[in-house]
N, C-alpha and C positions, 0 to 999 in steps of 0.2 A: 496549559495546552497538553491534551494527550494525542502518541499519535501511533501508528498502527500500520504494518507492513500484512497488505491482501493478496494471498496468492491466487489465482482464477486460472478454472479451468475454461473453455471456452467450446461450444460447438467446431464441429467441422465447418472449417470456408469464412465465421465468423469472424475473426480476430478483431479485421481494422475496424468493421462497424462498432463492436462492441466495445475496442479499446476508445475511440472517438467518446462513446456512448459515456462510458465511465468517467471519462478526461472531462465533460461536460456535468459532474456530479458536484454542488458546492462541499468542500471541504476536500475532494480528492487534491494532492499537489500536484503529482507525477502518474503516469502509466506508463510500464516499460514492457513490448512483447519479448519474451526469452525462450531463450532454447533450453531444452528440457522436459521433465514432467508434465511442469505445468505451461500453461499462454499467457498469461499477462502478471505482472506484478504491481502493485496499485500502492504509492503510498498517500495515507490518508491523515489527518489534522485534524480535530475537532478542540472543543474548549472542554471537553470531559468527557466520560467515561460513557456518559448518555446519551451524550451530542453522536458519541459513535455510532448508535446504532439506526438512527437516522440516515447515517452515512451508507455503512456493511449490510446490515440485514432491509433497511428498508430503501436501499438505494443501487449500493453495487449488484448485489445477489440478486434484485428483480428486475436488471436487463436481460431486456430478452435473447438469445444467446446463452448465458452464464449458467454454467451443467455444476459448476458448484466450488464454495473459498472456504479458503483458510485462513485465518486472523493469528498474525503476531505480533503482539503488544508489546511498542517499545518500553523500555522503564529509562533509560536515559539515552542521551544521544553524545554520540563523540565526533568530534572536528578535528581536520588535519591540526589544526595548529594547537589543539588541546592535547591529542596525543604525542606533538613531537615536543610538548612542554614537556607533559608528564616524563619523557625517555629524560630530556635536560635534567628533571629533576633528581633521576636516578628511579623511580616509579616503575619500573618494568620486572 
């Protein structure tokens, strides 16, 4: 499973359409609007690296809305309870 943190910018007025829009994309998990820079954060899941782009360029980036993302590819993931192991283990 590779998975991918989108940051989006979004027209003006646009946000909830667009974050619905995205939320309704197979493989996004999450959409979160934020305050900041940017308007929406998207995180995405695919089964690889190809599956991505199915996702990002031929899915998020062509709602209509969407003035333009940024892709951060996670390389691994941490869980509370992985990191309060690792602190147990002395790992910090």
């Amino acid at each position: 499973m590779t998975n991918a943190i989108v940051l989006i910018d979004v027209a003006s007025g646009k946000v909830n359409e667009v974050a619905q829009a995205i939320a309704d994309i197979p493989g996004v998990r999450e959409v979160y609007s934020v305050a900041g820079d940017i308007d929406l954060v998207a995180v995405v899941s695919a089964a690889d690296h190809d599956a991505l782009t199915d996702v990002i360029p031929g899915g998020i980036a062509k709602v209509d809305g969407v003035t333009r993302t940024r892709t951060l590819m996670a390389f691994k993931t941490y869980s509370g309870k992985e990191m309060a192991a690792a602190y147990e283990l002395g790992l910090d």
